[in-house]
C-alpha positions in Angstrom: 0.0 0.0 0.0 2.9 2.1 1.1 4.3 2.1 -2.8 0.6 2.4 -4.0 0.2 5.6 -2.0 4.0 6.9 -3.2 3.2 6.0 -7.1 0.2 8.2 -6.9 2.7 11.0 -6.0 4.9 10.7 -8.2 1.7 10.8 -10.6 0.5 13.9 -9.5 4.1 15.4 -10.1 5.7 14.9 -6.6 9.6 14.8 -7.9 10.7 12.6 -4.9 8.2 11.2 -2.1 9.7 10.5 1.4 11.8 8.0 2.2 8.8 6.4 5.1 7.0 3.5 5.8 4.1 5.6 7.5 0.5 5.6 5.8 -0.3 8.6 8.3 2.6 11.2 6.3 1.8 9.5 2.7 -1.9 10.5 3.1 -1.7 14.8 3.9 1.0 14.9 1.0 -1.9 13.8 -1.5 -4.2 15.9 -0.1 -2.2 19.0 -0.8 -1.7 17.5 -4.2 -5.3 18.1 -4.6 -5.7 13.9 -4.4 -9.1 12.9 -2.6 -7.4 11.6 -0.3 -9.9 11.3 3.1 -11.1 8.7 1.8 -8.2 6.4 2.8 -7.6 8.0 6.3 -8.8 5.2 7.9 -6.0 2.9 6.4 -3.6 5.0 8.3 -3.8 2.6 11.3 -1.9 -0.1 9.0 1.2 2.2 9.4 2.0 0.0 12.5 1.8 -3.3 10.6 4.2 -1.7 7.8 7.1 -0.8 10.5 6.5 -3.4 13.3 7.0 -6.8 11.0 9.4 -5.3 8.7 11.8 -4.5 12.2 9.9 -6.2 15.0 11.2 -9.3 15.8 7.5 -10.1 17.8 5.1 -7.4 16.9 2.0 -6.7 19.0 -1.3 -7.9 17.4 -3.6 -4.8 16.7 -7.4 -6.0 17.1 -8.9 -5.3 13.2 -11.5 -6.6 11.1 -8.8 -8.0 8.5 -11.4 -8.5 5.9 -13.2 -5.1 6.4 -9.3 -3.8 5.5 -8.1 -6.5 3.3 -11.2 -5.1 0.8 -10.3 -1.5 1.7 -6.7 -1.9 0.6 -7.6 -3.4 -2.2 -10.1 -1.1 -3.4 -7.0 1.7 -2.6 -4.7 -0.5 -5.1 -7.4 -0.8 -7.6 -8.3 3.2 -7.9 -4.3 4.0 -8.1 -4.1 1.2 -10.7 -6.4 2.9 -12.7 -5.4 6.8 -11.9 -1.8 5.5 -13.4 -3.9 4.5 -16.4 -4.8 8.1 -17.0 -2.7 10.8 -18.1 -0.5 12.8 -15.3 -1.7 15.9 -14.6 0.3 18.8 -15.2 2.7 19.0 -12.0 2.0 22.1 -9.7 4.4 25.1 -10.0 
């Protein structure tokens, strides 16, 4: 999701997005990109997941409905799939 959410960047002409694993920072940037992007806010919460098992050796268990998010991220991967169909907007000077 992480790469999902920095490939729409780059899309809407952000020349480099940062270098972090956290949903919660990804988010605002598309926002002021002029992205929809409140859409996904809830998603933030995975942020944990994408830090704790990458450099956790035993990470916490967070109490989520995993199918409730399993279809959320995938209807996140799905709508940048098809925005990187489109042409790229013109980026913002």
């Amino acid at each position: 999701m992480e790469k999902a959410l920095k490939a729409w960047l780059l899309h809407l002409g952000e020349d480099e997005p940062p270098l972090t694993h956290d949903l919660r920072r990804l988010l605002p940037l598309l926002a002021a990109r002029g992205a929809v992007s409140s859409d996904w806010s809830d998603l933030g919460v995975l942020t944990v997941y994408a830090v704790q098992f990458r450099y956790d050796a035993d990470p916490m268990p967070l109490e989520l409905n995993r199918t409730a998010f399993n279809q959320r991220v995938n209807a996140l991967l799905l709508q940048v799939d098809q925005l990187l169909k489109l042409p790229s907007p013109l980026p913002q000077t």
